[in-house]
Phi, psi and omega in degrees: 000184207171113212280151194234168177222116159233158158215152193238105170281191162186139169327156194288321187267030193246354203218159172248173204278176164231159177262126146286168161243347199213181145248184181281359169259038197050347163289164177284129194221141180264010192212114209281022212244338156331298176308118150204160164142185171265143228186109169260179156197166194212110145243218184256094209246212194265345164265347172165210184278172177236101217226106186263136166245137191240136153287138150230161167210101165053055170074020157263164143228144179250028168198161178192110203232135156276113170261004179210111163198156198249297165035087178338152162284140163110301197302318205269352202281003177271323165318296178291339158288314207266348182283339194287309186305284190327331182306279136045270168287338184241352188057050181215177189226014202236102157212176161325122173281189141237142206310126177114330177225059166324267181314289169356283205314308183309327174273349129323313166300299172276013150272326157293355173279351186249356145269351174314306188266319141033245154290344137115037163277132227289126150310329184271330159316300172305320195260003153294303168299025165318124198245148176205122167317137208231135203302150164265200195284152180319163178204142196229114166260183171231131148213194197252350163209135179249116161241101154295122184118108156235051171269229170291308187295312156303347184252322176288336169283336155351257189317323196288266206342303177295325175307339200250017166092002191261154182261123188244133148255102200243134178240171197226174184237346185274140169304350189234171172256172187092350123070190196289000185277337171282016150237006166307134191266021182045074193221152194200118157300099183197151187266123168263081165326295182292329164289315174293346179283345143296355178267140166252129189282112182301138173324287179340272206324317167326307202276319170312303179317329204254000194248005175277334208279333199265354150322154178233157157283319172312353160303124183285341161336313182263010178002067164274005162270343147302332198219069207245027151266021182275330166258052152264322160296336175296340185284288118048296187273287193308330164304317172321280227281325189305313157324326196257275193305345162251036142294306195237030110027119180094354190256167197249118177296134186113322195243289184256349200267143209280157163319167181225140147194170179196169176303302192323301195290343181276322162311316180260359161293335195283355190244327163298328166285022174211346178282117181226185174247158164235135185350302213275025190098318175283165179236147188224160183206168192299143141283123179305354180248009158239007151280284167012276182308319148330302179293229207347336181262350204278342164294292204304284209314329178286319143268009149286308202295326182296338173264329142345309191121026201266136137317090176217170189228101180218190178089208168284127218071002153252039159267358163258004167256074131287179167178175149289083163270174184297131168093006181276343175073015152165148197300054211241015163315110165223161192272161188233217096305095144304153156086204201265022159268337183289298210277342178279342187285323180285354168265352181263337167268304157323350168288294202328312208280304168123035184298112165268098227243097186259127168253172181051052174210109161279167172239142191250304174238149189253177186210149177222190187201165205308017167247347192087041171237128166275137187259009200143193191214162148263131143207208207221166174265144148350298168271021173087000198275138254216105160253134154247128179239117210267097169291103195278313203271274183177193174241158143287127139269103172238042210266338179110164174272204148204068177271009188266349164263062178326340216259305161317310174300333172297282199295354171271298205327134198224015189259281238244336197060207181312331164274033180211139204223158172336304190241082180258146215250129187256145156264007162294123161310160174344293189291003174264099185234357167118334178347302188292341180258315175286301168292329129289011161297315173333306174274053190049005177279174189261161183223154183230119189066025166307348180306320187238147183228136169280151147270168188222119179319296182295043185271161176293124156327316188241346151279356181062000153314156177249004178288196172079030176174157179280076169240177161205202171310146196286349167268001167244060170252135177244142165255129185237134149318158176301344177219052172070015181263147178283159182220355191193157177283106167340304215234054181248172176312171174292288183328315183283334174268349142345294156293335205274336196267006175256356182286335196255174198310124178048017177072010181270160172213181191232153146233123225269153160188137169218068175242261194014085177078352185249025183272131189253168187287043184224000158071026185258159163224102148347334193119147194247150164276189174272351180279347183310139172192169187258170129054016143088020171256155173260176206266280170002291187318313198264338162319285192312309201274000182125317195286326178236176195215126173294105167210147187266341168219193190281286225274323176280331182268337175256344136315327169293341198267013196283001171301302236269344158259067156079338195116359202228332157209181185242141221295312193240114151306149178280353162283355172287276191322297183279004151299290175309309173274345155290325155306296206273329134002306190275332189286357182258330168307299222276335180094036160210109171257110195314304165318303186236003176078003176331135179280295191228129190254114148238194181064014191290145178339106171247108166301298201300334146304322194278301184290341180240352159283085164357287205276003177245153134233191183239167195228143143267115157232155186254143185243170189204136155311120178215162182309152168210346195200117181267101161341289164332169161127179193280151200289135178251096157306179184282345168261015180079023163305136167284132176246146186258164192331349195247007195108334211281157168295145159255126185279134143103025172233107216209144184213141159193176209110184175344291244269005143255187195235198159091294216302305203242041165024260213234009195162080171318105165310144167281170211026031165239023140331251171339303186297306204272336180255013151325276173312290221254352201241321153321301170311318198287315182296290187315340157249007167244013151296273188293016180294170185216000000 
């Protein structure tokens, strides 16, 4: 987030008068013309207060500056522009919001309304003059590919499409582009040979290997009679790992022997992180040939985004920034440009491609002609205005999931029960609500594994965010109970730490960490500072606001936590806190955890360091599960044809993202997110490019 300074003037003869009551000095006035001065107000938006300064001169008013806002960057920022003008231009404080920053516009608005009364300008004036866009005339544009959706998946099919020589129109329905991949924390899933041979492979990471060699296919465990082209991978991955060790033969894992990874393993984490039961019984598993593609494209697709300009490292010299995000199942994690740097470099690269980019333009209908080939779209504007947009190649569906519709997750859901509700709270932007999936169906397509959803543990308590706290990698993560106990294996799926942290009082948990960067090559982590942060907030930040709890030794961090009873004794003793980090300590000494079975252990604690530096602590923060991924959505070949009920391509239809299904069956591994709307959302261009 990012403190914003805006302000807006306008001429005097843009705005009309108002009645007042009062002046800046508090007397009373019938003569509104009277009213000048500077005037605040303050409410509440979705990151913190919202803080309006209003001008008026002789009852207009003629500024309107935020001087205090929290407001993401990227999501609020067409809000904090265009609402401050408009207060201004129509003299009212009753206005449109805007798509995507609902809450932005609104906590705006009613700080300015309270600076309004403030100054004892008549309210009821105000709110007559209430302005709401009003639609123009129908309007029919053309190209040769239309992409609904401008989050990763939409702009990278862009950009593919435009590449292949086609006049691409990609329209977003959000006032902003970037869709939840501008809220992807920059984990990005691929298998790296060369990186990884830079790497020593930890004993945990041995024993996960050697306990794969020890699989059968005849586990009934592994329903491979539901699924039985899957056990070719598994034949597949033990040749791999059989290959690797006598490849490397006399070196010891922990010391000399380099990291592993292969397509098999990554194919068979997506298919064990994904094989589940659903409430009624059935079992759903990855379709194997868009795992396949996954696996196998997600590096090229990481360096195709690298040749755009997006930040990546990968190859030689990226084998100490692997990592582990959370739920990923093992360290083949690289880093990007996230956030609102990522989504302006692919808009800068779709401009370059000659990408025509309508925002605050929803698509509504998807059209076909008389074969059942699709041909354009319907959609509306912001203001209501009537688009028919005519496709020669077909259209992308890049639209998104709809965990931001809880009431849709609900009504599917074949998982979660009771622990999912109309308003269970999403990391999802607004704007995901399912559109793209509800128009194709419309035309027949099939859809698949709606049923299931991901949560995403590590979420804010009371925003359903994944900002307000401090994680990094799942293997220095310690998890805790209200009494101070690990309750679940860290670096296990979303869904099993989900479940296990919905078990507990109000579903909340905590998670210790003193890593962010300060973990040294002896595998102590040192400590976090307060400059320390996630999603561009500082550990300081989140500290002032509440949200994580702090200490420079074990005794100042379980004193910060006494907020979580009230006041009256602190929710972890310092004999809690260090007893839970000295056990995973040993287990991190040993390559073993006896309790919960962790696959790969790192990051331990060095108190004694921590207790005798000032300037490192350790951080808590506390989490709650919230929607974060719809499994679901419409069925996809490997060339990202959309297919209808009978199997068949829908001609002239191409998807990749949420808003398709199949890839991550019951339980999205993390950071193949990114790898999949990458991957799929390239492909989707380059053949809705090259269409005739």
């Amino acid at each position: 987030m990012k403190k914003l300074l805006l302000s807006v003037t306008l001429a005097l003869g843009m705005v009309v008068s108002l009645a007042g009551c009062s002046n800046t000095t508090g007397n009373e006035t019938k003569d509104n013309t009277s009213v000048s001065g500077v005037f605040t107000g303050t409410s509440t938006g979705m990151q913190g207060p919202v803080t309006v300064e209003m001008t008026i001169e002789e009852g207009k008013i003629t500024k309107v500056e935020l001087t205090e806002c929290h407001e993401t960057a990227g999501l609020a920022d067409v809000a904090l522009e265009r609402i401050p003008a408009q207060i201004v231009e129509h003299q009212t404080t009753t206005l449109d919001t805007v798509t995507g920053a609902t809450l932005a516009s609104n906590a705006i608005m009613r700080a300015a309304n309270e600076a309004a009364k403030a100054a004892g300008l008549d309210t009821d004036t105000l709110a007559a003059n209430a302005y709401h866009a009003q639609a123009g005339e129908d309007e029919k544009w053309s190209a040769d590919v239309v992409v609904v959706g401008g989050g990763g998946a939409g702009l990278s099919a862009a950009i593919s499409a435009a590449q292949q020589g086609a006049k691409v129109i990609l329209v977003e329905k959000s006032s902003f582009l970037g869709g939840d991949t501008m809220m992807a924390g920059g984990a990005f899933n691929a298998v790296d040979t060369v990186a990884q041979g830079e790497r020593v492979l930890s004993e945990a990471q041995k024993h996960t290997m050697d306990s794969y060699l020890e699989l059968s296919a005849s586990d009934e465990a592994l329903h491979f009679d539901q699924f039985p082209e899957w056990a070719e991978v598994l034949a597949q991955l033990q040749s791999d790992i059989n290959d690797f060790y006598a490849a490397n033969a006399g070196k010891t894992a922990g010391v000399d022997m380099p990291g592993f990874d292969s397509i098999s393993l990554h194919m068979w984490h997506i298919y064990v992180g994904g094989l589940r039961q659903m409430n009624d019984g059935t079992w759903i598993a990855s379709d194997i040939d868009l795992a396949r593609t996954l696996a196998e494209s997600a590096l090229d697709s990481y360096d195709w985004a690298g040749s755009l300009g997006v930040g990546t490292a990968s190859h030689e010299g990226a084998g100490e920034t692997l990592y582990t995000v959370l739920g990923a199942m093992w360290p083949r994690t690289h880093a990007y440009t996230a956030g609102v740097p990522l989504i302006q470099v692919l808009k800068d690269a779709a401009e370059a491609e000659g990408v025509t980019i309508y925002t605050e333009t929803e698509a509504t209908k998807l059209l076909t002609d008389e074969n059942g080939k699709v041909n354009g779209i319907e959609a509306e504007k912001a203001d209501g205005t009537k688009v028919t947009i005519d496709a020669a190649n077909g259209v992308v569906l890049a639209s998104g999931g709809y965990c931001a519709n809880p009431k849709m997750v609900k009504e599917y859901d074949n998982y979660w029960g009771d622990d999912l509700t109309d308003h269970t709270l999403t990391t999802n932007v607004g704007t995901n609500t399912g559109d793209g999936i509800v128009m194709a169906m419309e035309i027949g397509a099939a859809t698949v594994d709606l049923g299931v959803s991901q949560l995403m543990p590590s979420s804010s308590p009371i925003k359903g965010t994944m900002t307000d706290g401090i994680w990094a990698d799942a293997s220095e993560q310690i998890w805790i109970d209200g009494n101070g106990k690990r309750f679940v294996n860290e670096y296990a799926e979303r869904d099993v730490l989900a479940k296990a942290s919905l078990e507990l009082d109000n579903g909340i948990f905590y998670i210790i960490y003193a890593g962010s960067g300060t973990q040294e090559a002896d595998g102590l982590c040192k400590g976090t500072s307060l400059d320390a942060g996630l999603f561009g907030t500082t550990v300081q930040s989140m500290v002032d606001n509440g949200h994580v709890w702090y200490g420079s030794t074990l005794a100042e961090l379980a004193e910060a936590t006494k907020n979580a009873a009230g006041g009256a004794t602190p929710a972890f003793t310092e004999e809690q806190l260090r007893e839970v980090i000295e056990t995973y300590n040993s287990y991190v000494a040993n390559q073993s955890d006896p309790d919960f079975g962790k696959e790969v252990l790192a990051g331990a604690i060095d108190l004694e360091t921590i207790e005798n530096d000032p300037s490192v602590g350790i951080v808590i923060s506390p989490r709650k599960a919230s929607l974060h991924h719809t499994m679901g959505g419409v069925v996809i070949n490997t060339s990202a044809e959309v297919l209808n009920e009978e199997g068949n391509v829908i001609e002239g239809l191409w998807a990749a993202g949420e808003v398709t299904g199949g890839v991550h069956a019951g339980n999205r591994l993390g950071g193949n997110a990114i790898a999949d709307i990458f991957t799929f959302g390239q492909i989707a261009g380059e053949h809705a490019g090259a269409a005739k």
